[in-house]
FIZA-590765 format. One record per atom (N, C-alpha, C): x, y negated, z. Coordinates in steps of 0.1 Angstrom, whole numbers, plus 5000, padded with zeros to 4 digits. Each point is the difference from the previous one (the first is absolute). Example, Ala and Ser with C-alpha at 12.3 -4.5 7.8 and 13.67 -1.06 7.14 Angstrom:
REM FIZA-590765
513250575078
499149885000
500949885000
499649894993
500949895000
499249895008
REM end
This chain:
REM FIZA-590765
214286311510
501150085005
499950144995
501050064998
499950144994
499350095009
500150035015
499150065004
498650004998
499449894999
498749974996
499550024988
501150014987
499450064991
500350134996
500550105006
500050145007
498550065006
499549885006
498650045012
499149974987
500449924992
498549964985
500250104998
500850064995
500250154987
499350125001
499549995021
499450145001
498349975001
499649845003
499049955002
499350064988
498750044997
499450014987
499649864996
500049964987
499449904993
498549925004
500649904999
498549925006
499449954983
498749985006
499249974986
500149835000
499549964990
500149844999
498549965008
499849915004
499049995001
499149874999
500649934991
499049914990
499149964999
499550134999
498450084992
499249955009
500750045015
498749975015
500149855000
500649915000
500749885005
498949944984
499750034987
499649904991
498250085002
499750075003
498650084998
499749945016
500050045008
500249905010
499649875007
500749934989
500349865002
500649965011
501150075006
500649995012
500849844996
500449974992
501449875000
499049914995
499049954997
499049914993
499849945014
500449814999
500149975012
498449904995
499550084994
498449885005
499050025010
499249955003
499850065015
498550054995
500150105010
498750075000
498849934998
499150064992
498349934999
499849995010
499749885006
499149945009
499050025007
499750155009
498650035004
499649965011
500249925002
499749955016
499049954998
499449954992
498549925000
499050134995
500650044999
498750144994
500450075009
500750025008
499750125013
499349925009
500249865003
499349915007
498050025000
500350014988
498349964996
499450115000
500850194999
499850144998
499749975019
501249965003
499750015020
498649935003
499749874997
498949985002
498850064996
499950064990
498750094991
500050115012
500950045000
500450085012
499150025014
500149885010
500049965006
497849954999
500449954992
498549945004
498950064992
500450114991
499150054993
499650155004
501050085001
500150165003
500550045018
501049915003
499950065015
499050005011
499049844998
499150055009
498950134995
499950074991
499050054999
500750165003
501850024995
500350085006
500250005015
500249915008
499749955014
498850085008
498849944993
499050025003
499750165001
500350064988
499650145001
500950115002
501149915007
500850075002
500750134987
500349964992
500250074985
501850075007
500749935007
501250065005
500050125006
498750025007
500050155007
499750094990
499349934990
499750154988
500950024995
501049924996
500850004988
501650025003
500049945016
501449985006
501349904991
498849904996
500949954987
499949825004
500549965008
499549865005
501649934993
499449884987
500949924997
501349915005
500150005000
501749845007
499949924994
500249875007
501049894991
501450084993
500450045006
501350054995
499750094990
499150085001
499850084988
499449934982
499249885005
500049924989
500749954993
501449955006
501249905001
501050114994
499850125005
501450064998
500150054983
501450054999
500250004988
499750144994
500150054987
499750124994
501050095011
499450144998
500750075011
499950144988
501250064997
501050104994
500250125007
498950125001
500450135008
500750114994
501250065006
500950104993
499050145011
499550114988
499650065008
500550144996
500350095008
500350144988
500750135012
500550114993
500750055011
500949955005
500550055008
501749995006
500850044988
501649925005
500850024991
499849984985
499249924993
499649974987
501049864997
500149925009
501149874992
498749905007
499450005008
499249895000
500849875007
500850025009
500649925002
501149924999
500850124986
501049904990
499449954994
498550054994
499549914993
499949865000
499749975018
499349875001
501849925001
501150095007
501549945002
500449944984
499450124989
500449934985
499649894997
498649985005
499049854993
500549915005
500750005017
500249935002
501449954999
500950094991
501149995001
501050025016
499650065012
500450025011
501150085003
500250104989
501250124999
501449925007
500550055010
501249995008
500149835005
499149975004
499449925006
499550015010
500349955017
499550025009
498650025004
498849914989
499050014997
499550124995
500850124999
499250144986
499150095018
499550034986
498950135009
500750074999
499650105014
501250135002
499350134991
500850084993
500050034989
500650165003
498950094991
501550145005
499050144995
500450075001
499350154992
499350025016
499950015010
499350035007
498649935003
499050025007
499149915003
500049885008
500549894992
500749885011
499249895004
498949994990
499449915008
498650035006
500349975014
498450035013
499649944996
500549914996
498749855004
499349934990
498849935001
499649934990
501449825001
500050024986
501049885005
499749914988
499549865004
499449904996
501049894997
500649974986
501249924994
499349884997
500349875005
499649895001
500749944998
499749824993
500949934999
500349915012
501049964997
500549925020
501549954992
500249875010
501049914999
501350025002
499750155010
501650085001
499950165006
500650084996
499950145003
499450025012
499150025004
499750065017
499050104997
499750095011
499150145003
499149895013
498850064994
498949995009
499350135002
499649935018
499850185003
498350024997
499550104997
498650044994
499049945016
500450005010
499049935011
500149815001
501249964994
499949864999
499149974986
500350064987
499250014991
498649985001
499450135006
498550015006
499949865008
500849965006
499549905012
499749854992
500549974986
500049894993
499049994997
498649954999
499449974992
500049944988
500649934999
500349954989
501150094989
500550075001
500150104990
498850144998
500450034990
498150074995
500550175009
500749975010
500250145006
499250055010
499749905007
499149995011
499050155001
498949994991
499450105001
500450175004
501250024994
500950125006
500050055013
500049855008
499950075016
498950145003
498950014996
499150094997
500650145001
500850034994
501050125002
500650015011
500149925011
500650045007
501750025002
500749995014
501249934999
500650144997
499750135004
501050104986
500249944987
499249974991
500049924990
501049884999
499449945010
501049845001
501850044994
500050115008
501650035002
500750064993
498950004985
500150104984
499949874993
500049895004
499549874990
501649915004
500449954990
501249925002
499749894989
500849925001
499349884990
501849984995
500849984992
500949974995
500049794991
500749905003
500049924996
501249944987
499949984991
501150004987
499849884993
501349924998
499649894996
500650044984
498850044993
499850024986
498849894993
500550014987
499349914992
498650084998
500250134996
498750094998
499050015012
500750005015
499250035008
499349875001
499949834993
499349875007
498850074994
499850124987
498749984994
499450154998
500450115010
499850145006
500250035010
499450115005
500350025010
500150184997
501550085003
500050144999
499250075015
500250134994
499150085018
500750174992
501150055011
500650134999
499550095008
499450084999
499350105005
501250125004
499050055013
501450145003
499050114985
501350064995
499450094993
498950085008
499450064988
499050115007
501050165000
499750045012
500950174996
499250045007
499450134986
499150104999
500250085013
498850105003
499550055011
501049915018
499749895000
500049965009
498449975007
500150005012
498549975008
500249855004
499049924997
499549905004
500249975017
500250075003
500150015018
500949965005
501450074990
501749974998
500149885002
499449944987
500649865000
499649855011
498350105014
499849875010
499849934996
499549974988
498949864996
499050104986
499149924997
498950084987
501149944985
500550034996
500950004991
499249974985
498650065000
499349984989
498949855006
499949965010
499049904998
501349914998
501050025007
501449884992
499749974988
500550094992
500350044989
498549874990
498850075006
498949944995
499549865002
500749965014
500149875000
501049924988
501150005000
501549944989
498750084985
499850095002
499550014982
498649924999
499149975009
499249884999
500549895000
500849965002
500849834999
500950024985
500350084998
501250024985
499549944988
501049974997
499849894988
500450144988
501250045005
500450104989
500350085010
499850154993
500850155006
500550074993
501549985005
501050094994
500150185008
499150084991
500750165003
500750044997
501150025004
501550044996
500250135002
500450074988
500050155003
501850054993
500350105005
501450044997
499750134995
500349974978
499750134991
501050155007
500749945005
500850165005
499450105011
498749895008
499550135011
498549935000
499550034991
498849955003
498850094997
499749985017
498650095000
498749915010
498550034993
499849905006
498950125016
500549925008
499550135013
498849885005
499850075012
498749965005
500049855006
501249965006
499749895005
500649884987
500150034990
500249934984
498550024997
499550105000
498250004998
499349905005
500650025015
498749945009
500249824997
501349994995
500349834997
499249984985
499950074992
499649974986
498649975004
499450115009
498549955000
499549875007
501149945009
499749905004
500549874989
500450044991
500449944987
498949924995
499350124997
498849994993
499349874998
499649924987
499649875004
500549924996
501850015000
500949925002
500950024989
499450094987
500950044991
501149884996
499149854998
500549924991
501149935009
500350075011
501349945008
500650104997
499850124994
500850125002
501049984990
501849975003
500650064987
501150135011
500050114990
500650105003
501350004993
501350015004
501350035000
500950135000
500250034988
501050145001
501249945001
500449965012
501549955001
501350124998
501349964999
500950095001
500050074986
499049954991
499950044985
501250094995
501449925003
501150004991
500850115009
498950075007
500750135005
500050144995
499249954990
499150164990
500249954986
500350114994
500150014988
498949964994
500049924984
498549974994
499050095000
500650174996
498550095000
499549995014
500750045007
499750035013
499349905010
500149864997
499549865005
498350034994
500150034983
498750024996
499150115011
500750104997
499350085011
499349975017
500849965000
499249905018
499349924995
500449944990
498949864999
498950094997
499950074992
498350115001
500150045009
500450075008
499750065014
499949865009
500449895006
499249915002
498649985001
499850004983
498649924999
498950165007
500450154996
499450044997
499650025019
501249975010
499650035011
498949855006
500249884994
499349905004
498549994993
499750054991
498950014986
499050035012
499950095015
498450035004
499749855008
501349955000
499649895011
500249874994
499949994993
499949884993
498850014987
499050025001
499249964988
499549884999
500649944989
499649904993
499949984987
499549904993
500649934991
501050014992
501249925012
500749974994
500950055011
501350074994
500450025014
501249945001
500850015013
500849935006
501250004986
501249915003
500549984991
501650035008
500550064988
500850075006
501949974997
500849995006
501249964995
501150055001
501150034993
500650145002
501849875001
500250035010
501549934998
500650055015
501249935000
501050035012
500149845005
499349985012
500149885001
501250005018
500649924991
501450025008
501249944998
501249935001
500549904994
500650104991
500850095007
501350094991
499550064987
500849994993
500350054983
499050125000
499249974989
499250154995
500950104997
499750124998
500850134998
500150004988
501550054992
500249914983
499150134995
499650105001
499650094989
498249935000
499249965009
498849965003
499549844986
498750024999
499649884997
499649885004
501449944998
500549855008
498849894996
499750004986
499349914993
498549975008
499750164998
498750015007
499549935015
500950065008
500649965014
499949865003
500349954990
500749895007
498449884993
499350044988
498949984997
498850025004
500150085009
498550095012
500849855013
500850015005
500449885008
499749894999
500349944989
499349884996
498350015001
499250084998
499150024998
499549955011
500550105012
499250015014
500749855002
501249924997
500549885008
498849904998
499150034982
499149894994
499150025007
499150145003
499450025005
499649945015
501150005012
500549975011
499949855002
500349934985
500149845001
498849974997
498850044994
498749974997
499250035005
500450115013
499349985014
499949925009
501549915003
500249925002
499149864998
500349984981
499449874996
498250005001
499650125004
498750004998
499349995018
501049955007
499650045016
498949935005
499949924996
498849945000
498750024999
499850044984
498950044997
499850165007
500750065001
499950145010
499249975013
500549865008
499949975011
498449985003
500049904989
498549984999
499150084994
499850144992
499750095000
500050085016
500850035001
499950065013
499149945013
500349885002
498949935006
498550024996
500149994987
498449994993
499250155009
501150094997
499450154999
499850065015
501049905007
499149995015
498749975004
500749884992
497949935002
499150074996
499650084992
499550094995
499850085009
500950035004
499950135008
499149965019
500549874999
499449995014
498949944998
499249964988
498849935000
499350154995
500350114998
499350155003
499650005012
501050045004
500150015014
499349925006
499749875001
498649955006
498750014995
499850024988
498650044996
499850125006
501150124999
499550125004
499949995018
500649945005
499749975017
498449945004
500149904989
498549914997
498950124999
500350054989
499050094997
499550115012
501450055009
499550145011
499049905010
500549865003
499249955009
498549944998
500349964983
498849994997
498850115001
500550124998
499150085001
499950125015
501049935008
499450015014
498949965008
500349844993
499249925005
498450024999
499950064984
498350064992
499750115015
500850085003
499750135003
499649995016
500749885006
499949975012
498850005009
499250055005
498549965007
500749955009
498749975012
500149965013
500150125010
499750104994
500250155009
501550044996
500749984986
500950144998
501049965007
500850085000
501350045007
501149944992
500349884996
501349984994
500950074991
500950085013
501150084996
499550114994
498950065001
499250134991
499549964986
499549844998
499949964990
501149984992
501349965004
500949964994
501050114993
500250095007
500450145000
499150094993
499349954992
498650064991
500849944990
500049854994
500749974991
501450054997
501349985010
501150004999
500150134990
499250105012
500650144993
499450034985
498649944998
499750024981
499549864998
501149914992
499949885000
499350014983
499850114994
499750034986
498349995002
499450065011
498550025003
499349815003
501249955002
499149865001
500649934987
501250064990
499949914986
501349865004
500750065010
500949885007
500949974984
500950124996
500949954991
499350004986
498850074998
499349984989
499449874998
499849925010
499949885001
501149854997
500950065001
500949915001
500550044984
499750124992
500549964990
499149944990
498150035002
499549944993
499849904998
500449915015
499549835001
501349944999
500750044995
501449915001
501150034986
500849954996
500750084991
501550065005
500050095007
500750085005
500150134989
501450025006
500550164992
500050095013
499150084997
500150165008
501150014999
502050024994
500850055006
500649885008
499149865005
500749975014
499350005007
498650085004
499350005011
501350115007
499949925016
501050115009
499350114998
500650105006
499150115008
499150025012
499050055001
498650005004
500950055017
500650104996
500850075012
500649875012
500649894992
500749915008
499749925006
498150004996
499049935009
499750075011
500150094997
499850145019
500649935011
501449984990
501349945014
499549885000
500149914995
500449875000
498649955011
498950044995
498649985009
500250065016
500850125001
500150085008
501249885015
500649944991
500749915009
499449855001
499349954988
499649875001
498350024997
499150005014
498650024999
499449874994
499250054991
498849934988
499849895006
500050015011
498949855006
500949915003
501450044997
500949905004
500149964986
499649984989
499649944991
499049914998
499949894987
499249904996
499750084987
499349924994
499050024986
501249884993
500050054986
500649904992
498949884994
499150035004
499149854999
499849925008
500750045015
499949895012
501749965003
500750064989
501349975001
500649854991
498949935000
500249804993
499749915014
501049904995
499249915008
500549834989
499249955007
499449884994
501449914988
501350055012
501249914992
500850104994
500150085003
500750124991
499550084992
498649995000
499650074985
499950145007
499550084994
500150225006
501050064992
500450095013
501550084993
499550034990
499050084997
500050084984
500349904988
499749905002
499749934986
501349985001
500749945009
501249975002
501250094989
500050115004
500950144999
499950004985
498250014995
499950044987
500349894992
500149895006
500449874987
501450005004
501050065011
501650074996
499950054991
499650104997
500050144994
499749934985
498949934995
500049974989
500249894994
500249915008
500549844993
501449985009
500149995011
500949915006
501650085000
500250194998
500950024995
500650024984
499050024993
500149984986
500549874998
499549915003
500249874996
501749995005
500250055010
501749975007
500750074989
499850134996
500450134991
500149904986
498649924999
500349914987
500949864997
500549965016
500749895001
501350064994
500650115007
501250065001
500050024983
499550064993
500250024988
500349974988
500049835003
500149924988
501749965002
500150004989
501649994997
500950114999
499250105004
500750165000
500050094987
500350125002
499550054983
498750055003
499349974987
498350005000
499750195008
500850074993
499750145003
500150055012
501049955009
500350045012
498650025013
499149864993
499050005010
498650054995
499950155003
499350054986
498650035017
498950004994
498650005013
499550134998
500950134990
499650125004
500750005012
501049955004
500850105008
499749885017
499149874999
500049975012
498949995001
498950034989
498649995003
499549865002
500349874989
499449875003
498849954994
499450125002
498649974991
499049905008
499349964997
499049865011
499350105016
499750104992
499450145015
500950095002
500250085010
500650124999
499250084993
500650034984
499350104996
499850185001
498550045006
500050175002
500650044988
501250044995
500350084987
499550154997
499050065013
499850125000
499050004997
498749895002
498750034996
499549964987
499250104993
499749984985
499149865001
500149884988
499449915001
498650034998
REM end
């Protein structure tokens, strides 16, 4: 009808969008690789190799990091993180194609979204509230409750029956807006933050070249970054809003405000477009734009196809971490036990070690008899607390920790660590491309190798 193409004339131009739908693989009706037998047998390794020993020594109160089923099971998880008002949330309305669809995230130049908001796939549009979320076990949300129901009431869960979401899962963050206090917002906003960027498959920092400065509470997130570069990709969205010199110029002012907080290697990778359905601005470079897009879509899809081997990495690097963690528990009680007479005082003996655990050789020990890397021994500090709540004697020795039909946790954990997840990591690999599954990057060597100590 003629009125209606009146109302197109003032609409701006939509972009094609193809590009997302073939990079993607959104319309390819073959069905997903099959991982239900390899999460099966990751759950089990799980289960009978590493929990009892993190059980035992309680590794949850050090770390606050206690696994799920659901967290095994669940799918790659996609964090948009950045200021306010940057596009983070057209962004995710573009990928998903959501724009004027009852399904779009609310969208707008002011600071609109409070909440952390969790896009999931589901059989028909519905909102789930952040206290039914936490209450599921079986979705990897559970652990959240920990925050507290201020929190709860900042967590929403959104359901979309999209082809992208059967094999992602998005996470919208409320922007960060500079000199706000932590107090404001009634829940710890950075241990959030640090929980979703420990679970992230990928993190998108979305920054807008027209106001970007990076203030304190953009600091205090980089450093919790730290670690995590190779999830890091950074986004100069809104590109096609600055002229080419002037785009170049941010893009060095960018790096040059991120360069103290990020030393690496290799640094984060960086992509300059307007990601957004509507027509780029004609004077702008469309070519480029629309080529940096594709990039991050390949990029985005081979996080995806690699979820797996991430998964089981990440498991691995647990185990690792909690079979420290009981040597070093092993070790304070082993050498309580030396120091023990029949006269001393316990708690004076024990509180001798705690406070200079260096004078008895506790972590000097554990690096020479074992092949550990000094940068994953915890902190010496975290044994103050953790001892301070859970007393020594409510411990075992890891050599009285076998019994006759189960074999002893340690041997258990360390033949996870070096045969029984490699070998899964090596099941998964065959038929894939040879390069994808490369053992710098998951560590499948027969030992965990110290990479820090000279041979």
């Amino acid at each position: 009808s003629p009125s209606e193409e009146v109302e197109d004339a003032s609409e701006p131009t939509k972009r094609d969008r193809s590009h997302l739908e073939n990079t993607l693989k959104l319309n390819e009706e073959k069905p997903a690789d099959d991982v239900s037998g390899v999460l099966q047998r990751l759950r089990k390794i799980y289960h009978s190799s590493i929990k009892p020993l993190e059980h035992s020594y309680r590794y949850n109160e050090l770390r606050q990091h206690e696994i799920t089923d659901g967290e095994i099971t669940s799918k790659p998880m996609v964090l948009f993180l950045g200021p306010w008002s940057v596009g983070k949330s057209s962004m995710i309305n573009y990928l998903l194609g959501l724009d004027n669809t009852p399904y779009q995230l609310y969208t707008g130049a002011e600071p609109t979204t409070s909440e952390f908001t969790v896009i999931m796939h589901g059989p028909k549009l519905k909102t789930i509230e952040g206290i039914v979320m936490a209450a599921d076990s079986a979705r990897s949300f559970s652990p959240l409750e920990k925050f507290g129901q201020n929190f709860l009431e900042k967590l929403i869960g959104i359901e979309v029956p999209h082809k992208l979401l059967e094999r992602v899962t998005f996470v919208d963050t409320p922007g960060i807006i500079e000199n706000r206090k932590q107090q404001e917002r009634g829940y710890p906003f950075n241990d959030v933050c640090q929980w979703f960027i420990d679970r992230a498959d990928l993190i998108f920092v979305v920054f807008d070249p027209t106001k970007l400065d990076v203030g304190l509470e953009l600091e205090m997130l980089f450093r919790q970054l730290k670690g995590r570069e190779s999830q890091i990709r950074i986004i100069l969205n809104k590109a096609d809003s600055l002229a080419t010199q002037e785009l170049m110029r941010v893009y060095g002012a960018l790096f040059w405000s991120l360069a103290p907080l990020i030393n690496v290697t290799e640094p984060p990778r960086v992509y300059v477009s307007s990601f957004w359905p509507h027509d780029y601005h004609p004077e702008t470079h469309r070519d480029l734009f629309l080529k940096e897009e594709i990039s991050l879509l390949e990029d985005l899809n081979q996080v995806i196809e690699n979820r797996m081997e991430n998964k089981i990495a990440f498991i691995r690097q647990h185990a690792i971490r909690v079979r420290i963690h009981a040597l070093l528990v092993d070790r304070y009680l082993q050498t309580y036990k030396d120091k023990m007479t029949f006269f001393s005082d316990g708690e004076l003996v024990f509180r001798d070690i705690v406070e200079d655990p260096d004078k008895f050789f506790i972590f000097k020990s554990i690096l020479a008899k074992t092949n550990v890397s000094k940068f994953d021994l915890p902190n010496r500090e975290a044994y103050k607390d953790f001892f301070g709540i859970n007393p020594i004697t409510s411990f075992k020795l890891l050599s009285q920790q076998c019994s006759y039909m189960g074999g002893c946790f340690l041997e258990k954990i360390e033949k996870a660590i070096t045969r029984e997840l490699p070998d899964l990591l090596g099941s998964i690999g065959l038929g894939k491309k040879p390069n994808v599954l490369s053992c710098d990057v998951t560590g499948c060597g027969e030992t965990p190798k110290n990479r820090y100590r000279k041979p």
